[in-house]
C-alpha positions as a printed NumPy array, in Angstrom:
array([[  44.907, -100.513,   -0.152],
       [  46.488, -103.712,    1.815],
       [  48.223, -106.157,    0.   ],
       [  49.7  , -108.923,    2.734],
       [  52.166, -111.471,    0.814],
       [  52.709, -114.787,    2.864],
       [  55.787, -116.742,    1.65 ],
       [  57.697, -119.589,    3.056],
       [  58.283, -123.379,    3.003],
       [  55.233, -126.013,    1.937],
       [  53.687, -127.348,    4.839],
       [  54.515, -123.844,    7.05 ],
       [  51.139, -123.45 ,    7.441],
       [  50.503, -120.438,    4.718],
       [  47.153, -121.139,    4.143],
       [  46.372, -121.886,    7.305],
       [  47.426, -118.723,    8.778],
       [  46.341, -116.722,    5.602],
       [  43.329, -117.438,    5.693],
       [  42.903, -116.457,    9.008],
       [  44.609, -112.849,    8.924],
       [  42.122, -112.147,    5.989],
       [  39.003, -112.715,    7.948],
       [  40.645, -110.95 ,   10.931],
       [  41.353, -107.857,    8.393],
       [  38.162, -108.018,    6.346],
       [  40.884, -108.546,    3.402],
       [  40.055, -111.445,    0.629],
       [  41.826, -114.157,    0.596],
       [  44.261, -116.04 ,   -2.288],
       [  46.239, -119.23 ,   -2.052],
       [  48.495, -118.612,   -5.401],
       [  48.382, -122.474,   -6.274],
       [  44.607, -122.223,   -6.002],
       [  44.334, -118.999,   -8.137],
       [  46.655, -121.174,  -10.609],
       [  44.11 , -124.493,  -10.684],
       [  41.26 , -122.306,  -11.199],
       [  42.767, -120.3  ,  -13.812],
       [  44.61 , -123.047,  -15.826],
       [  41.607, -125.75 ,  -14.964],
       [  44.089, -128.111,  -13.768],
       [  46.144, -129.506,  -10.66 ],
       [  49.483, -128.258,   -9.82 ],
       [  50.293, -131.927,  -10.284],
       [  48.844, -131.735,  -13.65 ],
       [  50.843, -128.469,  -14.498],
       [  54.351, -129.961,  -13.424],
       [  53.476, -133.252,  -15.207],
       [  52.639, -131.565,  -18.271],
       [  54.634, -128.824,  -18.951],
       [  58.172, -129.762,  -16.333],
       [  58.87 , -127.618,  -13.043],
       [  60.343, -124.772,  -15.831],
       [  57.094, -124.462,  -17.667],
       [  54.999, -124.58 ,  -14.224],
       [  57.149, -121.836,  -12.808],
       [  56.515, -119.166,  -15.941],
       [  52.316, -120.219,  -15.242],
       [  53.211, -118.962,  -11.875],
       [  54.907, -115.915,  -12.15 ],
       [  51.934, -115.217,  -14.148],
       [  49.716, -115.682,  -12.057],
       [  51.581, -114.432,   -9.072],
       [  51.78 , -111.024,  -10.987],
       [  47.861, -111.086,  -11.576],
       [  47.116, -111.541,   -7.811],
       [  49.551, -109.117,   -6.538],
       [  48.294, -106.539,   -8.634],
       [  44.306, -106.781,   -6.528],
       [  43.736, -104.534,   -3.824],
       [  43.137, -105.371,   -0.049],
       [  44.194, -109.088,   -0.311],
       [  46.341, -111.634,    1.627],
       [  48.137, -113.971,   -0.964],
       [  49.848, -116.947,   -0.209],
       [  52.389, -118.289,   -2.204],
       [  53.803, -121.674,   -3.408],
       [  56.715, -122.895,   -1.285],
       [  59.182, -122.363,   -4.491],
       [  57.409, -119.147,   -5.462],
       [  60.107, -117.038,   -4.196],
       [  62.887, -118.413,   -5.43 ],
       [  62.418, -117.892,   -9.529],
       [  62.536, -115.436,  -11.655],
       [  62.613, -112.105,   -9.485],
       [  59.344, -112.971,   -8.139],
       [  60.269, -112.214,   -3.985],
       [  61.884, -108.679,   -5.081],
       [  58.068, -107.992,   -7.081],
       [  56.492, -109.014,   -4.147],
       [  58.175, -107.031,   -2.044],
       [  57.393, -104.244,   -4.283],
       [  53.964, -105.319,   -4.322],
       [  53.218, -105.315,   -0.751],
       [  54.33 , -106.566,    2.926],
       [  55.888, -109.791,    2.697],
       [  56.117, -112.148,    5.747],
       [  58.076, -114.92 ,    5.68 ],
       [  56.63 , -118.389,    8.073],
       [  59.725, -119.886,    9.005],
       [  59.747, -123.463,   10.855],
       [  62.466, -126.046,   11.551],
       [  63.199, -128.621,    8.976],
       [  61.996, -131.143,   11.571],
       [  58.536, -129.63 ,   12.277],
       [  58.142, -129.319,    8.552],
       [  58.257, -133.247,    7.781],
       [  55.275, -133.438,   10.681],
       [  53.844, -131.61 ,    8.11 ],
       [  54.219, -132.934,    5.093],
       [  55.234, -136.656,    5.748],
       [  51.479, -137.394,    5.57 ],
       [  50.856, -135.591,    2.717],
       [  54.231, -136.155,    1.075],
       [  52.351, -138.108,   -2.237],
       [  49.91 , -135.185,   -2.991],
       [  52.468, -132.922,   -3.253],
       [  54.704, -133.17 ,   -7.057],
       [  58.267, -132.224,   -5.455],
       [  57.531, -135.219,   -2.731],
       [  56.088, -138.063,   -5.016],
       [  57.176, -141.085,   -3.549],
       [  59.656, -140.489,   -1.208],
       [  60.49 , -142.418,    1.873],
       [  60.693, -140.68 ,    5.238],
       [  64.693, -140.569,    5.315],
       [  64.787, -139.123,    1.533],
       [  61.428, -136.36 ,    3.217],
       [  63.387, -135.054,    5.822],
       [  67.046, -134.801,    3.755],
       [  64.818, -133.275,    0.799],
       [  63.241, -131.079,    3.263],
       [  66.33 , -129.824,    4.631],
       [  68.545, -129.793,    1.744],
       [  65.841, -127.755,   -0.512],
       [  64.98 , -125.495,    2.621],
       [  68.823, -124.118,    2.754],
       [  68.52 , -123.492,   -0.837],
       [  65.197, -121.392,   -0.59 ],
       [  66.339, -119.768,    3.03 ],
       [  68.066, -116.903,    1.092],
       [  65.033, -115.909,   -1.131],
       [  62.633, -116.228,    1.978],
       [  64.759, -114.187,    4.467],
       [  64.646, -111.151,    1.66 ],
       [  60.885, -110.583,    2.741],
       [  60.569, -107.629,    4.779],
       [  59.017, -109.638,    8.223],
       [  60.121, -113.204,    9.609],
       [  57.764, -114.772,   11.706],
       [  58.542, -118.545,   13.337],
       [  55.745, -120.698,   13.106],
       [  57.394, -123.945,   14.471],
       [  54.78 , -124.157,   17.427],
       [  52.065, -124.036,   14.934],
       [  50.829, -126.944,   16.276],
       [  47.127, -125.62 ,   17.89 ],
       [  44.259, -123.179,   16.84 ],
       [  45.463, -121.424,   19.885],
       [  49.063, -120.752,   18.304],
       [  47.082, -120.14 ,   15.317],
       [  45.322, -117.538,   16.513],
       [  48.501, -115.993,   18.333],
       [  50.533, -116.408,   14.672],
       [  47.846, -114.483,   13.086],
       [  47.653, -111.849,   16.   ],
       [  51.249, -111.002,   15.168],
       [  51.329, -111.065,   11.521],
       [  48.142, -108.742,   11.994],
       [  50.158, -106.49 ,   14.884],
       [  53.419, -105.996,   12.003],
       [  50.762, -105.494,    9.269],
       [  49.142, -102.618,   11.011],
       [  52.334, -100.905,   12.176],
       [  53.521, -100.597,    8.842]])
């Protein structure tokens, strides 16, 4: 039984690299805000709007403890995932947890295009991005940096650094 837990900042490239380990392990594949649409029927947007970041983050834990609990599986999590309740200590528990860690400045490549899809970024401009970004990323840094493996992903930049991110997520996965 594998059970690979992917946490870190929004816009690290979770999915991305997620995705890509499962194939590479024959493991199926979750994105926890995915597994949350599908099982609520609505957006994450939807979720915050209705029910308030505190209501959203119970739905998750929820979910996060439904996911965790199926067998050969790569999860990613939401960017705040870690960081409520005593969610990253249950994932730990649950599984190997990797941490993506990036700069604050290769993160707002990321999400300054994106930065209106996303409810924590509504409408910001691309000073208030980056000072959010940084600011929110020191808070979280002590919840990520409990997971058991840290793994920079600034260069992520390339299916070829793709490919070598997932190579070494998969080489600490099998050692363990």
């Amino acid at each position: 039984m594998t059970r690979i837990i992917l946490v870190g900042y929004m816009g690290v490239g979770k999915t991305t690299i997620g995705r890509a380990l499962a194939k590479s392990l024959n493991l199926k594949f979750y994105d926890l805000d995915w597994y949350i649409e599908s099982r609520q029927h609505k957006t994450v947007k939807q979720l915050f709007d209705e029910k308030g970041e505190e209501g959203f983050r119970e739905i998750e834990r929820n979910m996060l403890h439904e996911v965790a609990e199926f067998e050969d599986v790569v999860v990613s999590c939401g960017g705040g995932t870690p960081c409520f309740f005593d969610n990253m200590d249950y994932m730990n528990r649950q599984g190997e947890t990797l941490y993506l860690k990036a700069t604050p400045e290769v993160l707002y490549q990321h999400l300054k295009m994106g930065r209106n899809v996303r409810p924590l970024l509504l409408n910001k401009t691309q000073e208030e991005l980056m000072t959010f970004i940084t600011e929110q990323l020191s808070q979280r840094e002590p919840f990520y940096s409990k997971a058991r493996h840290t793994i920079d992903v600034s260069l992520l930049n390339n299916y070829d650094a793709i490919d070598r991110s997932v190579e070494q997520v998969r080489n600490i996965v099998i050692q363990q």
